[in-house]
C-alpha positions as CSV (number, residue, x, y, z in Angstrom):
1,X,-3.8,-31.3,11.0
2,X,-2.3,-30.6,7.7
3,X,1.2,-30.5,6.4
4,X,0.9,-26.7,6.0
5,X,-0.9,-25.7,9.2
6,X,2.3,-27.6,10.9
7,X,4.6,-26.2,9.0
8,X,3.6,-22.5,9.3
9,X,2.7,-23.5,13.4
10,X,6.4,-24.7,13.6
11,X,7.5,-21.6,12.0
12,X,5.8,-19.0,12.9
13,X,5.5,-20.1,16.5
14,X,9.4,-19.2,17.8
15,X,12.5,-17.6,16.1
16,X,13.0,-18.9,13.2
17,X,15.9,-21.5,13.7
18,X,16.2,-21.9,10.2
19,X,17.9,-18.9,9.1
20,X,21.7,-18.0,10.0
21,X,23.9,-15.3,8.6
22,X,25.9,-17.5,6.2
23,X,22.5,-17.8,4.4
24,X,21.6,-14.5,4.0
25,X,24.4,-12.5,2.4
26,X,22.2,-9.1,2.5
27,X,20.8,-8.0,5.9
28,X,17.3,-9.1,5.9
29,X,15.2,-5.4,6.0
30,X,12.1,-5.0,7.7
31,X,9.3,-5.6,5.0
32,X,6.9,-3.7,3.7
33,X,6.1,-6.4,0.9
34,X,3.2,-8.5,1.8
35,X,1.2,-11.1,-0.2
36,X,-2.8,-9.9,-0.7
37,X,-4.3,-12.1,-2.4
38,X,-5.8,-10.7,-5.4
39,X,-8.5,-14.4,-5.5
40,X,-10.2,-14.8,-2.3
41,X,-9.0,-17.1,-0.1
42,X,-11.0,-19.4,2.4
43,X,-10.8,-18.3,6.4
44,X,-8.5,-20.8,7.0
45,X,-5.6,-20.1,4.4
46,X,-6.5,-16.4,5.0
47,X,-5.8,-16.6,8.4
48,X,-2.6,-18.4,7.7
49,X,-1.3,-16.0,5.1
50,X,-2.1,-13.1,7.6
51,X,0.3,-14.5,10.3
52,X,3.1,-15.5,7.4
53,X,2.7,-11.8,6.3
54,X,2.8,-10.9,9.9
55,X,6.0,-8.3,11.7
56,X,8.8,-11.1,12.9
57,X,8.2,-13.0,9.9
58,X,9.8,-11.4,7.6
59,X,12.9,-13.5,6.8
60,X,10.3,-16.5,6.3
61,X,11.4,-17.7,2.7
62,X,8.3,-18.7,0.9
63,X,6.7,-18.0,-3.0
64,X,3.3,-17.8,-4.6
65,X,2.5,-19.6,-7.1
66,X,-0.7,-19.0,-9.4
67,X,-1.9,-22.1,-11.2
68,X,-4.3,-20.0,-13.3
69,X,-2.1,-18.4,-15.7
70,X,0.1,-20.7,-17.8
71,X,3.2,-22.8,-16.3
72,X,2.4,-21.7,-13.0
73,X,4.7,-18.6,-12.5
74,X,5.9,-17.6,-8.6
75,X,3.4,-13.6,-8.6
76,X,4.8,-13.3,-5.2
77,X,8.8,-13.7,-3.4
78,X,9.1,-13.1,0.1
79,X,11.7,-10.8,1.3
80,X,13.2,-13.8,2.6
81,X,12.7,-16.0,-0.3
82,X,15.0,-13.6,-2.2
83,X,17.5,-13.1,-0.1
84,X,17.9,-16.9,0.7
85,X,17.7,-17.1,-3.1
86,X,20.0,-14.3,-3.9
87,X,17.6,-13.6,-6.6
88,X,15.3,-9.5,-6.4
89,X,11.8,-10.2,-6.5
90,X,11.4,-8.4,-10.3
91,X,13.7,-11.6,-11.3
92,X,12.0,-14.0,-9.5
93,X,7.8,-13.2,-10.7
94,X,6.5,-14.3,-13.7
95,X,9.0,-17.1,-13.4
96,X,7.9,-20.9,-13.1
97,X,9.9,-22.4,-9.4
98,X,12.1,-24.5,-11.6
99,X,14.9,-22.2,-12.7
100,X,16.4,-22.8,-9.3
101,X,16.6,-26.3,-10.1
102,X,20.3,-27.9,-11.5
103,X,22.1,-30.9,-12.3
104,X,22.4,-32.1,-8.7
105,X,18.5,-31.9,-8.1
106,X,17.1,-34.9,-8.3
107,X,14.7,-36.2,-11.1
108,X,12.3,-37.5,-8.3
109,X,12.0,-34.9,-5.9
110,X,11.2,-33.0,-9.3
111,X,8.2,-35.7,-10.2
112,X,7.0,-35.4,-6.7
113,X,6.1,-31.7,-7.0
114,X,5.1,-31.9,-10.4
115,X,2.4,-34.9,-8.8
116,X,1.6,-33.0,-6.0
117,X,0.3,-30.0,-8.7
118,X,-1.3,-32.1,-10.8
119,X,-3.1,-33.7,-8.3
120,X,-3.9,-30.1,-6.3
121,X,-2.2,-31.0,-2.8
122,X,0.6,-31.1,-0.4
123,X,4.4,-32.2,-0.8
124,X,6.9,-31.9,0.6
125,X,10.6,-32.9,-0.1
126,X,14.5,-32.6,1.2
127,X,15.6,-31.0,-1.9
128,X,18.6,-29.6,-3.6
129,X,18.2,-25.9,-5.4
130,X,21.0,-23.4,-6.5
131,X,21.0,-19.5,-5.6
132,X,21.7,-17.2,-8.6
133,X,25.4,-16.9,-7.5
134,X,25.6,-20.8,-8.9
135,X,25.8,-22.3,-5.1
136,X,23.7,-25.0,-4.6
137,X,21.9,-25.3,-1.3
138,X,19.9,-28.0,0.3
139,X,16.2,-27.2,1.8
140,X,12.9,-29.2,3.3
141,X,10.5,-27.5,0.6
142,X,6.7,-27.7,1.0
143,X,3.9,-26.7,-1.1
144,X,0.5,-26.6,-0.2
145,X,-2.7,-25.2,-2.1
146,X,-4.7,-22.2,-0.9
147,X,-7.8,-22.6,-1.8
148,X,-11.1,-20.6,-2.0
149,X,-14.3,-20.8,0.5
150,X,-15.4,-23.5,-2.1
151,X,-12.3,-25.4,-1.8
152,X,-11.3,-23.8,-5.5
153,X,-7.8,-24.4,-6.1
154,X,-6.8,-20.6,-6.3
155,X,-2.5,-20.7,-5.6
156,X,0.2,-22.5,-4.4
157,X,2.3,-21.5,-1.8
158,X,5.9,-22.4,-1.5
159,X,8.3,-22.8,1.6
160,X,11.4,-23.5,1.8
161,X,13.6,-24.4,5.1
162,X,17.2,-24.2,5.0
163,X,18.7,-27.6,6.0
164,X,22.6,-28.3,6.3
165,X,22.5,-31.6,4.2
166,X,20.2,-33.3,2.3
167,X,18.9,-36.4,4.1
168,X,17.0,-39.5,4.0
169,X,13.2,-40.0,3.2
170,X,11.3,-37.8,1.4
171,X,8.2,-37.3,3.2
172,X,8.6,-36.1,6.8
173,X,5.5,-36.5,9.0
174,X,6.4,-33.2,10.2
175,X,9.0,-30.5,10.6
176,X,10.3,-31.6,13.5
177,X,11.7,-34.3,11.3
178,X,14.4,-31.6,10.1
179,X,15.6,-31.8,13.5
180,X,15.3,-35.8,14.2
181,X,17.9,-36.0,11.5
182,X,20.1,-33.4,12.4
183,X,19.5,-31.9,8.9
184,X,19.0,-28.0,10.2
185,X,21.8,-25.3,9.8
């Protein structure tokens, strides 16, 4: 199983334990923003974009990234995304992921992303980001590719789950790894 199917399984399987009031300022609204893809995707990422877009998972904080147009720039926030972010969605699209980078986030967690895109696959990485209100905030990010029924790279899609601290290792077998630590808020 891959590193995405486990994630989304993990979250999208229970309430998401990720998410507490001191990280969402704004009340988190029921959404009527959805991703539809405008490439097609293959059954499988499809089917996993369906039940991310899906009623309950609406605070899940995740981005789409199209690796067609240049730099790579997020066409899609979540609802949760921006409120975890701080950050409304027109602010956020057209945008390449690393303006919520800053001096604290590390140069190799960086290069590990920027691998994983070159190479058109999964990361994932304890990482430090900062919201628009200048407050930094630690998070297990994963990307993986969506691809089409011809295994066509077509986006990437982003998630990030709130951890209190950043911790050791940067490559978790799986999410439960968050919780091994004692890394989730």
């Amino acid at each position: 199983m891959d590193v995405l199917q486990k994630i989304l399984e993990t979250l999208l399987s229970a309430v998401d334990p990720f998410i507490t009031a001191m990280e969402y300022p704004k009340p988190t609204p029921i959404s009527c923003r959805v991703f539809i893809p405008e490439k097609p995707l293959s059954e499988r990422d499809m089917t996993i974009m369906d039940m991310i877009n899906s009623v309950g998972h609406e605070a899940v904080s995740f981005c789409i990234c199209d690796p067609d147009q240049k730099d790579c720039p997020i066409i899609f926030a979540s609802d949760g995304f921006c409120n975890f972010t701080g950050y409304d969605c027109q602010e956020i699209e057209g945008r390449n992921c690393r303006f919520l980078q800053g001096p604290d986030t590390k140069k190799e967690d960086i290069d590990t992303i920027r691998q994983a895109v070159k190479e058109e696959t999964e990361a994932s990485v304890n990482l430090l980001n900062y919201r628009k209100d200048g407050t930094s905030f630690a998070n297990q990010f994963f990307l993986a590719p969506l691809r089409g029924s011809d295994s066509t790279l077509l986006y990437f899609i982003g998630v990030q789950c709130s951890v209190e601290k950043l911790g050791p290792g940067q490559a978790p077998s799986n999410v439960g790894w968050i919780y091994s630590q004692g890394l989730h808020a």
